[in-house]
N, C-alpha and C positions, 0 to 999 in steps of 0.2 A: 201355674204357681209352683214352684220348688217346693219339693217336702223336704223337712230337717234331717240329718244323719240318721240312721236308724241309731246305730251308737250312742250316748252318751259320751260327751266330751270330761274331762277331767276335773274340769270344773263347775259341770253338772252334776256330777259325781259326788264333790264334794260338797254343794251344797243338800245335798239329799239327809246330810245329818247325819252319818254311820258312827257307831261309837269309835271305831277305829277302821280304815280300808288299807291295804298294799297299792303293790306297784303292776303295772301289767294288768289293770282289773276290765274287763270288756262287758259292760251291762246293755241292754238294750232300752231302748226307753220305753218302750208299752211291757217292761217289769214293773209292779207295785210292790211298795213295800209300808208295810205298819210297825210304828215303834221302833225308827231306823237305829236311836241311841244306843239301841240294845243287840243290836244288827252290827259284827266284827268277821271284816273280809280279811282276808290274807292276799300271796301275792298270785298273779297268774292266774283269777276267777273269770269264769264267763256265766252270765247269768242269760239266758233267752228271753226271747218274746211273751209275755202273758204267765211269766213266773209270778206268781205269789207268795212273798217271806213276810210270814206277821210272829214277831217276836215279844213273849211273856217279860217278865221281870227278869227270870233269868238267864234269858238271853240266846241268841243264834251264834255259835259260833262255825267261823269257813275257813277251814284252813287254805295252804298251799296248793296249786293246778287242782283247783275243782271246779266240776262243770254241774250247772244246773240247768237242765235243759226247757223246751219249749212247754209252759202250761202244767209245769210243774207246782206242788204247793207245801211249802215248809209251816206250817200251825204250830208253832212253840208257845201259842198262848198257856198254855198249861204246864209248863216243863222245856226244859233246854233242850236245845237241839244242837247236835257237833257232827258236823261234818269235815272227818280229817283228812290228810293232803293223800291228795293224787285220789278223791271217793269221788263218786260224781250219779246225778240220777235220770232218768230217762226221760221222755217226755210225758206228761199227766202221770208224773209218780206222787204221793200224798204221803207225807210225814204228818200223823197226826198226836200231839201229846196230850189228848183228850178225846174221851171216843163213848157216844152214849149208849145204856143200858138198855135196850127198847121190848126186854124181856118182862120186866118189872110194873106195877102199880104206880110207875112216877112219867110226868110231864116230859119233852123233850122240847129241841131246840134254842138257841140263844138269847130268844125273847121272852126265857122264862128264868129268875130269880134261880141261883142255883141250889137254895133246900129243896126246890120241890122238882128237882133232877136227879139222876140218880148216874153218874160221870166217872170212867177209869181213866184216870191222869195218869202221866211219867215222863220222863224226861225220853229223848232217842238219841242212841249214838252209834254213829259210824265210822268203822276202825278204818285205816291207809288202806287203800285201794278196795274200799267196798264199791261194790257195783249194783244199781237198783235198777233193772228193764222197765220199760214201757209200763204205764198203767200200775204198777204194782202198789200195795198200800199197804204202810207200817205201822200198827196199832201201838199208842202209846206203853212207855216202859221198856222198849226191844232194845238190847244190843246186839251189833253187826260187829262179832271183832274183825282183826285186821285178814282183808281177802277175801271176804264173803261176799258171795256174790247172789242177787238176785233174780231167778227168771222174769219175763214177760207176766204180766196180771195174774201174781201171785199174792197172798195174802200172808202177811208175816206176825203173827200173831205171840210168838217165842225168841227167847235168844238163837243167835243163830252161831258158830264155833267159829275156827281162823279158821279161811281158809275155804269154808264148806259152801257149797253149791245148791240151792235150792228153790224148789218152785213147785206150784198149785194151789192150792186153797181146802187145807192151810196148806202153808209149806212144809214141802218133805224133803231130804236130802237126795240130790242127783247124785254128786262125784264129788272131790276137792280140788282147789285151783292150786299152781306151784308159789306158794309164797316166796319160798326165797329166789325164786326168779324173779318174779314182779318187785323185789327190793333189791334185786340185783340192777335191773331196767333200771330205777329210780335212782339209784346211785349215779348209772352210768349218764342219766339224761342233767343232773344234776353241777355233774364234776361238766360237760359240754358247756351249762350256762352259767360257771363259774362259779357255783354256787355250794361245790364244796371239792377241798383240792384232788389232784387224780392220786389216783390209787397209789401207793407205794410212796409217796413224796413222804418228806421228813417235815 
């Protein structure tokens, strides 16, 4: 018996409910997603295998060429989550906008009423060209401004600078990446798919 596309066709796509999707968008079908209306793709997304996007009231936002890779999990139940163009996260990377206390005299897990939890919520945002490695996990409230980059199964528990490079647990800063290369790239890969005029034109 033939199996279906891995793909998602365009109008599987559309019927999945997304508050708003682009053009060029490549999802695969064993991704889930929760609360799609609240779920805003841009153009040029890939979304992998066994991704998990479950989106709060305030919403997942995806910008432009972002890649969301294999078994990845975006949790904006708690807070918004932005992923802007050209970020993209590894495989089994975890955005979490809620993240429990398990120091304290209170209850845990999601089968429990949330007074008798004890929960640091916030929103996560990741600036153009953030990069998240393999396994890594963003405790709610972090901003990635633009170019930060994250190692392999590091634990980001802070804001992290433009630009700056970090990894371990928690995370510490390696090096800095060349931002305005990486926005030099994007111009140039940009003005190729017509998408903004070349350089110098009037």
């Amino acid at each position: 018996m033939a199996q279906p596309p891995v793909l998602l066709s365009e109008e599987e796509i559309a019927q999945i409910g997304f508050g708003s999707v682009g053009k060029e968008v490549r999802i695969t079908r064993y991704a889930l997603f929760f609360n799609p209306s609240k779920i805003y793709i841009g153009n040029r997304v890939r979304i992998d295998a066994f991704a998990i996007i479950s989106a709060g009231e305030e919403g997942i936002y995806i910008g432009n060429n972002v890649h969301i890779a294999a078994g990845a999990i975006l949790n904006g139940t708690a807070g918004k989550i932005t992923m802007s163009d050209f970020s993209g996260v590894a495989p089994y990377v975890c955005l979490w906008t809620a993240s429990e206390d398990y120091t304290g005299g209170t209850l845990t897990n999601p089968t429990v009423p949330a007074q008798f939890r004890n929960q640091d919520k916030g929103p996560i945002f990741l600036g153009r060209h953030v990069i998240i490695g393999t396994a890594s996990v963003i405790l709610p409230g972090v901003h990635l401004a633009d170019g930060a980059a994250v190692g392999a199964l590091t634990l980001v528990n802070r804001n992290v600078d433009p630009g700056t490079v970090v990894s371990g647990v928690p995370a510490r800063r390696v090096t800095v990446r060349p931002l305005d290369r990486l926005e030099e790239l994007a111009r140039q890969y940009l003005e190729s798919i017509g998408e903004l005029p070349p350089s110098g034109s009037s």
